[in-house]
PASEBA-1860 file (N, C-alpha, C; in nm, 3 decimals):
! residues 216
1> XXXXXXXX> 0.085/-0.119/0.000/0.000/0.000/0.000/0.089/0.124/0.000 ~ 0.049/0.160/-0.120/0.166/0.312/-0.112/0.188/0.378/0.008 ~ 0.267/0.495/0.050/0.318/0.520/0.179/0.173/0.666/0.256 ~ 0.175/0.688/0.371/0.070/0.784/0.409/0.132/0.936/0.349 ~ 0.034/1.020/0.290/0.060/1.159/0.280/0.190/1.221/0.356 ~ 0.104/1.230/0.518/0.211/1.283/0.595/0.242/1.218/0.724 ~ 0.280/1.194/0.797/0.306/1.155/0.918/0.210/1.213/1.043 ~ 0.099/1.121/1.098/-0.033/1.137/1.116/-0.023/1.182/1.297
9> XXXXXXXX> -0.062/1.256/1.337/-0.049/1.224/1.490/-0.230/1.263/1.515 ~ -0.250/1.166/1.585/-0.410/1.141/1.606/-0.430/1.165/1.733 ~ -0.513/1.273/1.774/-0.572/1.297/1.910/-0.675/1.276/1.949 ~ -0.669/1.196/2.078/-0.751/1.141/2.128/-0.816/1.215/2.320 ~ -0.870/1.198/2.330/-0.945/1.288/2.422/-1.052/1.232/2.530 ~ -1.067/1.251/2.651/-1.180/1.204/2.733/-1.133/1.070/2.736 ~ -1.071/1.016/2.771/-1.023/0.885/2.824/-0.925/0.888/2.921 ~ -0.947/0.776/3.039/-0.833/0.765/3.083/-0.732/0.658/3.057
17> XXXXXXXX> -0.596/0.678/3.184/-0.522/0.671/3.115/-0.506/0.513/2.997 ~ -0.557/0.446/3.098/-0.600/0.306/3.031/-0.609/0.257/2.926 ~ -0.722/0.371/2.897/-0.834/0.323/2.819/-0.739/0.429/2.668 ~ -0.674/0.525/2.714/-0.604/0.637/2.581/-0.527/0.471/2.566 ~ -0.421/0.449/2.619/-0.325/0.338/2.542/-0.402/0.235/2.477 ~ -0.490/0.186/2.530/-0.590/0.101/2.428/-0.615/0.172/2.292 ~ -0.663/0.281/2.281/-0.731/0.350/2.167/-0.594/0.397/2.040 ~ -0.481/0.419/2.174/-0.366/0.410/2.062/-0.318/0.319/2.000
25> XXXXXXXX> -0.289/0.203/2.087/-0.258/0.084/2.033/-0.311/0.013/1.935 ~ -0.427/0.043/1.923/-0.558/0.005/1.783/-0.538/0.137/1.694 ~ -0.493/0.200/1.715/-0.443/0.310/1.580/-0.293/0.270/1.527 ~ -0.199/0.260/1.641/-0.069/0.228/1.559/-0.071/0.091/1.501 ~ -0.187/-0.006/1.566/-0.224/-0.165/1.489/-0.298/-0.143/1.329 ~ -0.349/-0.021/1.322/-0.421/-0.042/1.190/-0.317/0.052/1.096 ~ -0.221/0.178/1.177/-0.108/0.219/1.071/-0.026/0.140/1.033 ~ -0.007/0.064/1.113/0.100/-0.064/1.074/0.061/-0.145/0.954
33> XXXXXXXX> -0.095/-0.208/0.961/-0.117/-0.286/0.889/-0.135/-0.201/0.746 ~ -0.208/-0.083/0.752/-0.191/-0.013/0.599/-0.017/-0.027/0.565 ~ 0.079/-0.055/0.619/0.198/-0.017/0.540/0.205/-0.187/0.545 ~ 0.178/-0.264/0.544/0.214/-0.399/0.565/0.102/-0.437/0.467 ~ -0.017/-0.431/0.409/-0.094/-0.467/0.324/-0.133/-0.385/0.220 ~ -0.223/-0.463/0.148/-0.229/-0.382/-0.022/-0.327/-0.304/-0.020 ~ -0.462/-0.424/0.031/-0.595/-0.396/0.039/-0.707/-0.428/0.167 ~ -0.790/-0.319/0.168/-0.863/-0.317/0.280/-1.010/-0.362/0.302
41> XXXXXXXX> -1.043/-0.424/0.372/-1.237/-0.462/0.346/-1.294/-0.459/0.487 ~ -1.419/-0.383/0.474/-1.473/-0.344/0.586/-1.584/-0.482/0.515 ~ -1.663/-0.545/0.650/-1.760/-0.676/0.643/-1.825/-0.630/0.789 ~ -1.930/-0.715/0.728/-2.030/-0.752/0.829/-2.057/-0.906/0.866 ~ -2.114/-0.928/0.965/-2.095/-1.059/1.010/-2.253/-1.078/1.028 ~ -2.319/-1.236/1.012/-2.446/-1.251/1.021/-2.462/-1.371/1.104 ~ -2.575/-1.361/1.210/-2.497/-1.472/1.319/-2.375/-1.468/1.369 ~ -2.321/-1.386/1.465/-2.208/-1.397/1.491/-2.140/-1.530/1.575
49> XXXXXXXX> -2.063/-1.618/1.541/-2.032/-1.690/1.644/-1.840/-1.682/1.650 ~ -1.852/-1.667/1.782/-1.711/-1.657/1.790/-1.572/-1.751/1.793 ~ -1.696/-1.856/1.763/-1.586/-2.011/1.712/-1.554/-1.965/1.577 ~ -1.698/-1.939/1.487/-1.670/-2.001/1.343/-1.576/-1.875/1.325 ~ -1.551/-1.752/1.392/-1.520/-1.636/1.335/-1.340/-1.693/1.356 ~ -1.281/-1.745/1.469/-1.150/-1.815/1.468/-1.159/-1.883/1.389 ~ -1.213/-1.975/1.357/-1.214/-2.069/1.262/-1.160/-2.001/1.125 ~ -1.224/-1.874/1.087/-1.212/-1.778/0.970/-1.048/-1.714/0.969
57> XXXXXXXX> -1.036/-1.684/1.154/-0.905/-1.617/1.090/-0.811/-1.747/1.085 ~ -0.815/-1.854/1.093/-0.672/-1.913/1.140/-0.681/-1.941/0.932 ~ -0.807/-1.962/0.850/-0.797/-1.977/0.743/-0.746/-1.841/0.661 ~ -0.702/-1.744/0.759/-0.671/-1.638/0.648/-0.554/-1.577/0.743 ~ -0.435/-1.692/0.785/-0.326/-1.618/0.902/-0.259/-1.504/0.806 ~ -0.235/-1.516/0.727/-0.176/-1.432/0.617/-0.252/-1.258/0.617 ~ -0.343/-1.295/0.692/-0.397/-1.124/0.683/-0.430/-1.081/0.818 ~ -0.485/-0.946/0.806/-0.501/-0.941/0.954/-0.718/-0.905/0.989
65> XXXXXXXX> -0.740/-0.912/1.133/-0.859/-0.890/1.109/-0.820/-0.831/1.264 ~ -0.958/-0.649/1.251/-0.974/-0.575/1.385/-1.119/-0.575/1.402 ~ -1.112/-0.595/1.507/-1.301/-0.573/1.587/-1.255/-0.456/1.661 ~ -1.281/-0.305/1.645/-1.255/-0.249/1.796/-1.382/-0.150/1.777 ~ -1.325/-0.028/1.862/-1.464/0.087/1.853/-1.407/0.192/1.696 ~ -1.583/0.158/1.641/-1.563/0.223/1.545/-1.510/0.379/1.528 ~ -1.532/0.461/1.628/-1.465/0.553/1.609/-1.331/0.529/1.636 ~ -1.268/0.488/1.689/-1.145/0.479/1.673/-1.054/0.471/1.566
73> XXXXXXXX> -1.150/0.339/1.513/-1.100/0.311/1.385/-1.079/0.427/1.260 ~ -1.200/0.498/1.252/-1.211/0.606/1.187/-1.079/0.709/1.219 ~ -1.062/0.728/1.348/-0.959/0.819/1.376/-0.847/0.780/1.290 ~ -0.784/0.673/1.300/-0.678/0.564/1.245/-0.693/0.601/1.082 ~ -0.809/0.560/1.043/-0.819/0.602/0.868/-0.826/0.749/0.861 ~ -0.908/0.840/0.935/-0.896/0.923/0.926/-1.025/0.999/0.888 ~ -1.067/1.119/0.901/-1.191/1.136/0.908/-1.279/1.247/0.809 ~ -1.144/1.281/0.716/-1.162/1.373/0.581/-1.052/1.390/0.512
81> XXXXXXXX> -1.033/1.427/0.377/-0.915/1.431/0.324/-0.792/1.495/0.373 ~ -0.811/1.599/0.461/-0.701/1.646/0.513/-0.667/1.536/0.593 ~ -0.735/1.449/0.662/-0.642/1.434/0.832/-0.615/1.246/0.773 ~ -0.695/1.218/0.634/-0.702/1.071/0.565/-0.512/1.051/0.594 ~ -0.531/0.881/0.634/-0.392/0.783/0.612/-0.321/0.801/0.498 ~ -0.401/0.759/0.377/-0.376/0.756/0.258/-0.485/0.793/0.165 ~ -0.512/0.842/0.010/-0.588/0.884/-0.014/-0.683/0.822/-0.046 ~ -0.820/0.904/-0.026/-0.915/0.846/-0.031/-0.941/0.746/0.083
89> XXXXXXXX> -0.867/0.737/0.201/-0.904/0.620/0.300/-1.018/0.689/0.380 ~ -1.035/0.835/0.409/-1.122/0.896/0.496/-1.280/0.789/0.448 ~ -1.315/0.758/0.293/-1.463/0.673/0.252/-1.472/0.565/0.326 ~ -1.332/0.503/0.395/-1.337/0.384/0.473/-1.440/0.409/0.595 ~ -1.398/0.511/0.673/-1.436/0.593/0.751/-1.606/0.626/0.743 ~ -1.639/0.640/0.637/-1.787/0.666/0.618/-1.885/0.545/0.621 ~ -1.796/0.433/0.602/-1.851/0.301/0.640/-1.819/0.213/0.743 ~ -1.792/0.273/0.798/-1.724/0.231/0.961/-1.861/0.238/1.076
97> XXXXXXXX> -1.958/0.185/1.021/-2.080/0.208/1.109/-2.125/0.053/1.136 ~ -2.216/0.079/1.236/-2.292/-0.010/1.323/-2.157/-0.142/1.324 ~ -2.247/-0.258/1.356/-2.139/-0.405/1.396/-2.068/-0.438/1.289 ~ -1.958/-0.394/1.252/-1.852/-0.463/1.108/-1.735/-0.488/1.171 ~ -1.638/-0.524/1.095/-1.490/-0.564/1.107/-1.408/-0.506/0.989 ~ -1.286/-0.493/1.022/-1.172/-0.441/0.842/-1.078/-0.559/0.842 ~ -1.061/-0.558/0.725/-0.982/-0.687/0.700/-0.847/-0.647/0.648 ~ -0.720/-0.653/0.661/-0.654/-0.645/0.568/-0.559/-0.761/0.529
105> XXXXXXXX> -0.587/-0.733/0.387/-0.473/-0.861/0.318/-0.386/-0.823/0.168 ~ -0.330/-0.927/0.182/-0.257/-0.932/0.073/-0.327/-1.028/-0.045 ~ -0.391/-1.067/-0.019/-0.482/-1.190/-0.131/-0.585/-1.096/-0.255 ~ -0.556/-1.138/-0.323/-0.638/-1.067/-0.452/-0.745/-1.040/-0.434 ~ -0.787/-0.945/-0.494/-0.966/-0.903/-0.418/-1.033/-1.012/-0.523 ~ -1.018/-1.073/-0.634/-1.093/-1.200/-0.693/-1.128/-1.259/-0.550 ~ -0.976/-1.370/-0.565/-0.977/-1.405/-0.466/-1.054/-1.438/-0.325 ~ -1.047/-1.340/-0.265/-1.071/-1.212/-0.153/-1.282/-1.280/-0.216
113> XXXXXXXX> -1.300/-1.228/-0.328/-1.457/-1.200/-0.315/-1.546/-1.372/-0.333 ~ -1.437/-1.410/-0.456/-1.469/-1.544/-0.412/-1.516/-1.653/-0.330 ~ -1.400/-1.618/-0.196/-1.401/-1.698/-0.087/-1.523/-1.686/0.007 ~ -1.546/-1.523/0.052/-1.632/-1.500/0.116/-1.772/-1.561/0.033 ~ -1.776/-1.515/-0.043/-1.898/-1.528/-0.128/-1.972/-1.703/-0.103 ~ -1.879/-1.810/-0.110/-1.926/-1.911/-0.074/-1.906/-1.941/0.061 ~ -1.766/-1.891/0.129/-1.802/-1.904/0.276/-1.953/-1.909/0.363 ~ -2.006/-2.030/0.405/-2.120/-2.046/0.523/-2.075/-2.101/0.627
121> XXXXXXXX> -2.127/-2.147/0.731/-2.125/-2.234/0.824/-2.282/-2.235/0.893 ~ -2.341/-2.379/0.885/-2.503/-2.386/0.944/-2.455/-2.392/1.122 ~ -2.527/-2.332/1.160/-2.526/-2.348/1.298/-2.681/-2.304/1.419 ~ -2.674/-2.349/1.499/-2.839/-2.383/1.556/-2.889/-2.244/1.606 ~ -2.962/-2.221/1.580/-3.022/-2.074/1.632/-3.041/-1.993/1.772 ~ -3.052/-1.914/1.786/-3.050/-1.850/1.895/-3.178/-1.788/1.943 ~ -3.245/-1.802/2.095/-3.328/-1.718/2.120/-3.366/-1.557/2.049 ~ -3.482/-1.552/2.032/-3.501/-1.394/1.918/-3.508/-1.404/1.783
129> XXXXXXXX> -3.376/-1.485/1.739/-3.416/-1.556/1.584/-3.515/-1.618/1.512 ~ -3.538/-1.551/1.426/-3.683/-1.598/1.372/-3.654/-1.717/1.315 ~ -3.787/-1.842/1.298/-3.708/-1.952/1.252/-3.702/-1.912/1.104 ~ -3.648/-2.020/1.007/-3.680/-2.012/0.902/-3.751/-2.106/0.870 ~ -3.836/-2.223/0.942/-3.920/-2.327/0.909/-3.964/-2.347/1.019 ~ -4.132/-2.404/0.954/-4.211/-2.459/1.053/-4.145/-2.604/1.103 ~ -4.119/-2.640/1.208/-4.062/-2.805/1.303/-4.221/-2.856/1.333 ~ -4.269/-2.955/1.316/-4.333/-3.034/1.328/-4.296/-3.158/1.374
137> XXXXXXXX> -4.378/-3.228/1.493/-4.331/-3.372/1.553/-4.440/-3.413/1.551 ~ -4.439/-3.562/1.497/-4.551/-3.649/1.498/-4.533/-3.738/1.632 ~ -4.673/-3.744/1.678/-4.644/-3.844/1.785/-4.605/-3.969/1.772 ~ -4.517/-4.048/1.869/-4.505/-4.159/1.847/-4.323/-4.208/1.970 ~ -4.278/-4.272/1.909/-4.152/-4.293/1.959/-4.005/-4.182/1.903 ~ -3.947/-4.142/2.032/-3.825/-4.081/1.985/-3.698/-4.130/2.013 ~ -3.715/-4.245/1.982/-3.573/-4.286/1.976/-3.426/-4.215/1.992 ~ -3.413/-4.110/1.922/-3.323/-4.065/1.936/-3.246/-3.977/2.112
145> XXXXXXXX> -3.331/-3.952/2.176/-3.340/-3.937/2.238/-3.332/-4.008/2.401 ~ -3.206/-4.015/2.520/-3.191/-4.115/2.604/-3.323/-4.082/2.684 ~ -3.344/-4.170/2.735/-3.494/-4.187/2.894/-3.443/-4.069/2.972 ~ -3.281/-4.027/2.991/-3.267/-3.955/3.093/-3.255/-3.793/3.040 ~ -3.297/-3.805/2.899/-3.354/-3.676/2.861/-3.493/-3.602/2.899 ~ -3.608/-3.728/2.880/-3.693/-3.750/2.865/-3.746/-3.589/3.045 ~ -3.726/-3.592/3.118/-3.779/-3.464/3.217/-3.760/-3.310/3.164 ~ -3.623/-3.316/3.094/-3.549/-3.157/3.057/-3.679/-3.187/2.894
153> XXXXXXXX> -3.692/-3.243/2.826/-3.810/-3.256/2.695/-3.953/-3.167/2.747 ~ -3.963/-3.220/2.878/-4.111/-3.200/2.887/-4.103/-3.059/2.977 ~ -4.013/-3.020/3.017/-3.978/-2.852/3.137/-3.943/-2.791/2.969 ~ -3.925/-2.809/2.877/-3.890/-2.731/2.773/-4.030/-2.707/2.683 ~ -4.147/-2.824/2.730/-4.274/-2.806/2.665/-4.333/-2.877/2.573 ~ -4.221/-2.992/2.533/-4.248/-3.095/2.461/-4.340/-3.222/2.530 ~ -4.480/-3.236/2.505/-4.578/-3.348/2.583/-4.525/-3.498/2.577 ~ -4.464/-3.534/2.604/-4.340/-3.652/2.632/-4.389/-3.717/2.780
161> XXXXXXXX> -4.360/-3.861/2.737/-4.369/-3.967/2.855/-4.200/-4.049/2.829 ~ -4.217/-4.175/2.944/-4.143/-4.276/2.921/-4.244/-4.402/2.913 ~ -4.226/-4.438/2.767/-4.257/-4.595/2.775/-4.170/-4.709/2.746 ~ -4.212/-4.792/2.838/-4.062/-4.902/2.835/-3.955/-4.825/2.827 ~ -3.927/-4.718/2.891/-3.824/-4.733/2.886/-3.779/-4.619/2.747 ~ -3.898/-4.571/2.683/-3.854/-4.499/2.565/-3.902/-4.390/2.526 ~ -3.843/-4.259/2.534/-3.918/-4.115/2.568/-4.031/-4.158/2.386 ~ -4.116/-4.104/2.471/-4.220/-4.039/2.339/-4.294/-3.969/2.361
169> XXXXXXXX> -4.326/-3.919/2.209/-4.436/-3.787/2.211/-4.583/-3.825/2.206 ~ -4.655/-3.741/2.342/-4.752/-3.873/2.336/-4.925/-3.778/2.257 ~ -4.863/-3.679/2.154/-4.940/-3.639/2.083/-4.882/-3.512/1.972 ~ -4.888/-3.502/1.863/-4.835/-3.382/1.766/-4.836/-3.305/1.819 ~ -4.675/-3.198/1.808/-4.595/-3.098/1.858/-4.535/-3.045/1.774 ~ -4.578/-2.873/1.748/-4.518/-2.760/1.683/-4.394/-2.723/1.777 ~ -4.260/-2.763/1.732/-4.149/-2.685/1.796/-4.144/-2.542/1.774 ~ -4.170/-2.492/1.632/-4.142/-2.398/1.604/-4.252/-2.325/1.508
177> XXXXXXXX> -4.262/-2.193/1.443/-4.363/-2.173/1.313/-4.211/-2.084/1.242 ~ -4.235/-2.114/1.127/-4.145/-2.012/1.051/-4.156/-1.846/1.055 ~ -4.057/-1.788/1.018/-4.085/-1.629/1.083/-4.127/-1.586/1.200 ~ -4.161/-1.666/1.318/-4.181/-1.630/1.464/-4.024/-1.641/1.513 ~ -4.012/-1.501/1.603/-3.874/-1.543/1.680/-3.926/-1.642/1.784 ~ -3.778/-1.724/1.794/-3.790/-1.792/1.901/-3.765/-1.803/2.035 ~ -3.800/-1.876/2.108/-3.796/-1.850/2.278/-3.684/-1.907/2.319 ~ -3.638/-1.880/2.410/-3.494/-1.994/2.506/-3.531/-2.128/2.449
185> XXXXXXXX> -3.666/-2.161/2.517/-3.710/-2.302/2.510/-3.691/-2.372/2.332 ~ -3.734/-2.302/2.286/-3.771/-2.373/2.135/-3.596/-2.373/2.093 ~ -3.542/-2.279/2.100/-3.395/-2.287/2.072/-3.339/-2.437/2.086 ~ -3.373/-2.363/2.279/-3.275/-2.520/2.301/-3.332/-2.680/2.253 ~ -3.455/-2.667/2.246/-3.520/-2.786/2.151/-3.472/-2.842/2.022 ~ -3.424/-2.729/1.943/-3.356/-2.723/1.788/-3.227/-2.792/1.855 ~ -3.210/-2.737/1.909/-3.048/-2.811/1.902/-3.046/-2.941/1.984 ~ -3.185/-2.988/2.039/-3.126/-3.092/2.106/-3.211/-3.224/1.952
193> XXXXXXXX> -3.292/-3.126/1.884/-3.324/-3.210/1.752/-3.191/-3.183/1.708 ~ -3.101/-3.146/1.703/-3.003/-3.163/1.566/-3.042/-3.077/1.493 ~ -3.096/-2.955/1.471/-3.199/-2.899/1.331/-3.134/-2.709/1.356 ~ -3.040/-2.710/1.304/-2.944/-2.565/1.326/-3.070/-2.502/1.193 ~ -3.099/-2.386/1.220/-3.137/-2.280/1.168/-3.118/-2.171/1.075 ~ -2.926/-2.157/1.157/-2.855/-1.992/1.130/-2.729/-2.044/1.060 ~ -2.690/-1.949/0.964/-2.586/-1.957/0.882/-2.488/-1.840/0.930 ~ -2.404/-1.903/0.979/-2.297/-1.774/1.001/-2.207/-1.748/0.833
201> XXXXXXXX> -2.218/-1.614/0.832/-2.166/-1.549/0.709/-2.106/-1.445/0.716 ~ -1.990/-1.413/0.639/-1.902/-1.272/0.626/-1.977/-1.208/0.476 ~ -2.037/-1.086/0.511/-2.072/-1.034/0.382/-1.987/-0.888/0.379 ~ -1.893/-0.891/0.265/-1.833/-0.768/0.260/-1.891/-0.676/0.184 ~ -1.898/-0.528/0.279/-1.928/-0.383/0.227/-1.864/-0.298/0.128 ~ -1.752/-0.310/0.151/-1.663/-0.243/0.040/-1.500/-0.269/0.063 ~ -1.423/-0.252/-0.050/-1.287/-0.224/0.003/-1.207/-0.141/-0.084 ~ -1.118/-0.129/0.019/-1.018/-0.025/-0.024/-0.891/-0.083/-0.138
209> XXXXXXXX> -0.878/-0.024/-0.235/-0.753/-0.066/-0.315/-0.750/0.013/-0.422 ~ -0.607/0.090/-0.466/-0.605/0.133/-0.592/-0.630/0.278/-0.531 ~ -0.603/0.314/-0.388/-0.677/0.412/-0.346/-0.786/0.475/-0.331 ~ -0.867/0.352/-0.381/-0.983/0.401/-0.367/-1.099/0.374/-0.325 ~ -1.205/0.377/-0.285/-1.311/0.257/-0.206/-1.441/0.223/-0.320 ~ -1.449/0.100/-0.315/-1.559/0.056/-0.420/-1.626/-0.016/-0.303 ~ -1.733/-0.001/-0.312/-1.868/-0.095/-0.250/-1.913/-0.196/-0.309 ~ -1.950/-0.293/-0.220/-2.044/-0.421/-0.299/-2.154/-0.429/-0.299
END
């Protein structure tokens, strides 16, 4: 990444002392990485889970990835053409809103758009999440399920006995309706069916390269 205009000194204000070295340390972490990388991508995350998101960086050690406070970040890029890193980085800055992350790498933005683009991971939903399908249980035997499940089934709302020895449903049960968020209870039901919901996904906003910011 070509070199910064001028040599940047960024002021920071209303913090103590703590909390200023934090806010610097995430500025000289993202000057560093502009002189250490080509190109920049601000993303959003859907379902956040903080496994699959390690999971993501150890597949991309070669680059770097920041979660911090967005203004900060902005300070770091910079917040108009005069006080910008490099040019045109202040547009980074204009998209530096609500829950995202910046990425920087060295990997081709093909590449780069490729990967994300098919990147998923299914994973079981969370209370509040709306489902995306109606769950339906027919009564009968649930095998899948041990006898010593069979008390936590029925405190969760599922009409469940033990016979012989073998939890069942001892009449048709809506776990879920599609587009209703869901409750603690129905959650933890999905996942004790096996039946994940949520797709964790990186969808990128725009990035920086060539000096300049293009959106997706």
């Amino acid at each position: 990444m070509p070199k910064s205009k001028r040599a940047k000194v960024v002021s920071l204000t209303q913090a103590d002392k703590k909390g200023l070295e934090t806010k610097k340390a995430l500025i000289d972490q993202i000057h560093g990485a502009c002189d250490e990388y080509a190109r920049v991508f601000i993303f959003s995350v859907e379902n956040m889970r903080n496994s699959k998101l390690k999971e993501v960086r150890m597949q991309w050690r070669d680059s770097r990835f920041f979660f911090g406070k967005n203004k900060v970040m902005c300070r770091a890029f910079g917040l108009e053409p005069t006080t910008e890193l490099r040019t045109n980085m202040h547009k980074l800055s204009q998209r530096l809103t609500g829950n995202v992350g910046v990425l920087f790498t060295n990997r081709p933005r093909e590449l780069v758009d490729k990967w994300f683009e098919k990147y998923e991971v299914k994973d079981y939903a969370r209370s509040g999440n709306a489902a995306t399908q109606t769950v339906r249980l027919i009564a009968g035997p649930l095998p899948q399920f041990s006898h010593a499940l069979e008390p936590q089934l029925r405190k969760l709302g599922m009409p469940t006995s033990l016979q012989r020895g073998i939890v069942t449903l001892d009449k048709d049960y809506v776990v879920c309706t599609e587009g209703t968020p869901l409750s603690p209870e129905q959650a933890r039901l999905l996942k004790l069916l096996e039946h994940p919901m949520a797709t964790f996904r990186i969808k990128l906003i725009c990035v920086y390269d060539n000096e300049d910011v293009t959106d997706y």
